[in-house]
C-alpha positions in Angstrom: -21.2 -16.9 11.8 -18.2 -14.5 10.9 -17.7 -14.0 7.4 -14.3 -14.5 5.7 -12.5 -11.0 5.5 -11.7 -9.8 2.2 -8.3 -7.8 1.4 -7.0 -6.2 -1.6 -3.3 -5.7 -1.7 -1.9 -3.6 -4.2 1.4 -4.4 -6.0 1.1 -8.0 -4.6 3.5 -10.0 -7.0 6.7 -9.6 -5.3 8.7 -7.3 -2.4 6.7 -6.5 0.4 3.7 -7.1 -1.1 3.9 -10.4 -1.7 4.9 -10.7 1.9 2.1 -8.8 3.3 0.1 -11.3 0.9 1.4 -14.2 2.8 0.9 -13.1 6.2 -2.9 -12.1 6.1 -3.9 -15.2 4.2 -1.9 -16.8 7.0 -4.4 -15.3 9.2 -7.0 -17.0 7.2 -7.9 -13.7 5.6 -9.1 -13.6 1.6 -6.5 -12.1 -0.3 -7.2 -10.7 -3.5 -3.5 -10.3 -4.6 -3.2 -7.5 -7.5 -0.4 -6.6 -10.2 -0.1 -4.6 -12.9 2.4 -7.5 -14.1 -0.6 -10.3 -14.9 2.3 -13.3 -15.3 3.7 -12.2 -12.2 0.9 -11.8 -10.1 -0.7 -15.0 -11.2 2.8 -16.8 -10.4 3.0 -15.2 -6.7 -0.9 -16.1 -6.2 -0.6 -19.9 -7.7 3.1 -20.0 -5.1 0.8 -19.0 -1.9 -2.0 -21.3 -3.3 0.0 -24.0 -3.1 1.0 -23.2 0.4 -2.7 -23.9 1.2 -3.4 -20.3 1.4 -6.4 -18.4 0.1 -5.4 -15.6 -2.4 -6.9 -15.1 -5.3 -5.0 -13.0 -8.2 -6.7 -9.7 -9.5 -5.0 -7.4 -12.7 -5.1 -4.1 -11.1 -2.9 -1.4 -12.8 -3.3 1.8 -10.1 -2.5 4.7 -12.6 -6.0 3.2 -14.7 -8.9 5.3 -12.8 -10.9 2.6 -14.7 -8.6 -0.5 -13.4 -9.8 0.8 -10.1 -13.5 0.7 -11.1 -13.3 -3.0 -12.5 -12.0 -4.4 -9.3 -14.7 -2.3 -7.1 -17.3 -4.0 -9.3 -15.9 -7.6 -9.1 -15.3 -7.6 -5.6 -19.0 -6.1 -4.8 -20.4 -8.6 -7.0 -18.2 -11.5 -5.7 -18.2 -10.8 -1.7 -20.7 -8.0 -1.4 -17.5 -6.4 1.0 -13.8 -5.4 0.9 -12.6 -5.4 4.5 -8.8 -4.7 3.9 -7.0 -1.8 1.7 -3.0 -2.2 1.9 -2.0 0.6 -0.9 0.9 -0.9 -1.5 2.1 -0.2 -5.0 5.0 2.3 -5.5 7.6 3.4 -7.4 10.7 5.4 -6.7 11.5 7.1 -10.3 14.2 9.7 -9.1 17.2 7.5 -9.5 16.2 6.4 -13.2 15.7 10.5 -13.9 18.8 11.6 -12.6 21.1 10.0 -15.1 24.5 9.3 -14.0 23.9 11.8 -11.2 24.4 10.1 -7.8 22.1 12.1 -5.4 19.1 13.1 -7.4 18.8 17.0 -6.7 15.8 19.4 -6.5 17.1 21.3 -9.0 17.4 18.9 -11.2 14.3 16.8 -11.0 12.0 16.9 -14.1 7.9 17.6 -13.5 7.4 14.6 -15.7 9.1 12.3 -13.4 7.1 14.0 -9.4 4.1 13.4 -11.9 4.8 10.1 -12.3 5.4 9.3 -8.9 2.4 10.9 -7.5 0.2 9.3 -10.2 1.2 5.9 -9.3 2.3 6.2 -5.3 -1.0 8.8 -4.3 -3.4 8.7 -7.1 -3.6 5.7 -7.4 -4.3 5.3 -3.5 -6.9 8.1 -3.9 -8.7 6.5 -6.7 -8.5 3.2 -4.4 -9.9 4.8 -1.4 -12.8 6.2 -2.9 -13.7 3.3 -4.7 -13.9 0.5 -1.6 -14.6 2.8 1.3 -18.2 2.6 0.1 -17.9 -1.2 0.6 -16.3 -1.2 3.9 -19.1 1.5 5.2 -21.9 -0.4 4.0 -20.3 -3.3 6.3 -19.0 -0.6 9.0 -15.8 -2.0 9.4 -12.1 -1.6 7.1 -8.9 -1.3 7.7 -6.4 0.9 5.2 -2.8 1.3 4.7 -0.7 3.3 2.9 3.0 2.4 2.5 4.6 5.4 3.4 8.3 6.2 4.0 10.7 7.7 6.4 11.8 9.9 3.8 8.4 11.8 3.7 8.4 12.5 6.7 8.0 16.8 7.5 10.0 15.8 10.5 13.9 16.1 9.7 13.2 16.2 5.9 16.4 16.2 3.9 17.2 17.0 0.5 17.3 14.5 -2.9 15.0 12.1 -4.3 12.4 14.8 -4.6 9.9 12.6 -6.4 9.8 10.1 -4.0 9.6 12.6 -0.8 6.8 14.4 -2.1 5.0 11.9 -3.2 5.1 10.0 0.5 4.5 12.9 1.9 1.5 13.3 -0.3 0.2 10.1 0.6 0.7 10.9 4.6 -1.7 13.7 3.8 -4.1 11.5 2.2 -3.9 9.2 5.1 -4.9 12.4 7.6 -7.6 13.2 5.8 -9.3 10.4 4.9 -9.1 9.2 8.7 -11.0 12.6 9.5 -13.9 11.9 7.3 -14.2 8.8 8.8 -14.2 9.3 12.4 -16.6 7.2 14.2 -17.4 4.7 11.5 -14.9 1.6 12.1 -12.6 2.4 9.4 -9.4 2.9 10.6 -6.7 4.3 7.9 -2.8 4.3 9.0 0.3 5.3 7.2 3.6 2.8 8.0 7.1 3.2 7.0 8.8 -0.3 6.4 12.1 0.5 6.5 14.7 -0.2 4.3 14.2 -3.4 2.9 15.9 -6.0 0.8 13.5 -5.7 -2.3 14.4 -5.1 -5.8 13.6 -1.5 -5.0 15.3 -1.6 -1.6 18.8 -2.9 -3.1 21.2 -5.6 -2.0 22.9 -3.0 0.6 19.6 -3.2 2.1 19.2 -3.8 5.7 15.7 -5.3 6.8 14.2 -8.5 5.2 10.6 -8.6 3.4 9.5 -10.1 6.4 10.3 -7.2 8.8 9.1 -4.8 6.3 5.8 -6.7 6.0 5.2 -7.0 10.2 3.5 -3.2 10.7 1.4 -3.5 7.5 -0.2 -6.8 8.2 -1.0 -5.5 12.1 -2.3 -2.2 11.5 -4.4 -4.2 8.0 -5.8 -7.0 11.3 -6.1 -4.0 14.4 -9.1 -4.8 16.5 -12.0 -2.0 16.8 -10.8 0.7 18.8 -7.7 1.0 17.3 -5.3 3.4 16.4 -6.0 5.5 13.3 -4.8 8.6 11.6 -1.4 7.8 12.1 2.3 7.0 11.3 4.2 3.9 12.2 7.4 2.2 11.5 8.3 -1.1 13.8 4.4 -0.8 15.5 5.8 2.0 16.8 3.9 6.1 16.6 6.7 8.2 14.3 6.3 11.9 14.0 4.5 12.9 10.8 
């Protein structure tokens, strides 16, 4: 008998998140929906319970190395297993920094502001993947992925927003890495880009829906053994790094 799969997606109460929530419990998955936000999170769990769909809400606050360890614990003691990572959580502090400035320069980022996007949008993933790649090995089988961004990649890198580009860029490196310690083992670990999406993050000029955003990261969280890892997608589609 197959055993419900267990996922943990980060930054679950709204945006993509929420979305990615929706489609793996769709799938009949176990979502463990987290937030730093508990109101929030535990409104967007009890909305997709009452859609008839199994997510359960978890307080998870990524910059809290000790955060991280609670939820390790609880799902090991709950499930014995965590068979999904979507690293979802992010933040994009430049435009806040930069004032009244328009396009957030290099030269005028602060190191206080990079920190805090690397903290939250690769530390946080770090801290993540160390903790419940233990529990996918000891089943031999997980999926991860990181939410990544067009705008880190190498590959026609422009100027601006320098927190959030070095931080995705960060996280792309995290996501090559980790998939070579892990060859052979049935953990597969992708990076995705979603686009630019209609989230509060995203903006109203936006020009993809949650939905669209949401498609890659719920395939590459359900790819069957076998399947690609150590990559970069936007669309299920191989971008350049």
């Amino acid at each position: 008998m197959t055993k419900t799969k267990i996922a943990v997606v980060t930054g679950g109460n709204r945006g993509i998140g929420f979305e990615v929530c929706r489609q793996l419990a769709q799938q009949g998955i176990l979502v463990i929906l987290t937030s730093r936000d508990q109101v929030a999170g535990i409104e967007a769990a009890e909305t997709l319970q009452r859609q008839g769909l199994p997510v359960r809400f978890r307080a998870l606050d990524v910059t809290h190395a000790a955060n991280i360890v609670e939820l390790k614990n609880f799902l090991e003691k709950e499930f014995g297993r965590c068979d999904i990572l979507v690293n979802n959580a992010g933040i994009f502090p430049d435009a806040k920094s930069a004032d009244t400035e328009e396009f957030p320069s290099f030269f005028h980022a602060k190191i206080k502001t990079i920190e805090e996007a690397m903290t939250t949008n690769v530390y946080g993933p770090i801290l993540l993947c160390q903790a419940l790649v233990p529990l996918m090995r000891k089943n031999q089988y997980g999926r991860i992925v990181n939410m990544s961004s067009g705008m880190g990649q190498l590959t026609g890198m422009n100027g601006g927003y320098p927190a959030y580009r070095i931080s995705k860029t960060a996280i792309n490196t995290v996501t090559r890495i980790v998939n070579d310690e892990l060859q052979g083992e049935n953990i597969l670990i992708n990076s995705m880009c979603p686009g630019w999406v209609k989230t509060r993050m995203g903006g109203a000029g936006a020009t993809r829906s949650v939905e669209q955003g949401a498609d890659t990261a719920v395939w590459l969280a359900a790819l069957p053994d076998g399947g690609p890892t150590g990559k970069f997608f936007r669309d299920r589609e191989e971008i350049a790094w």
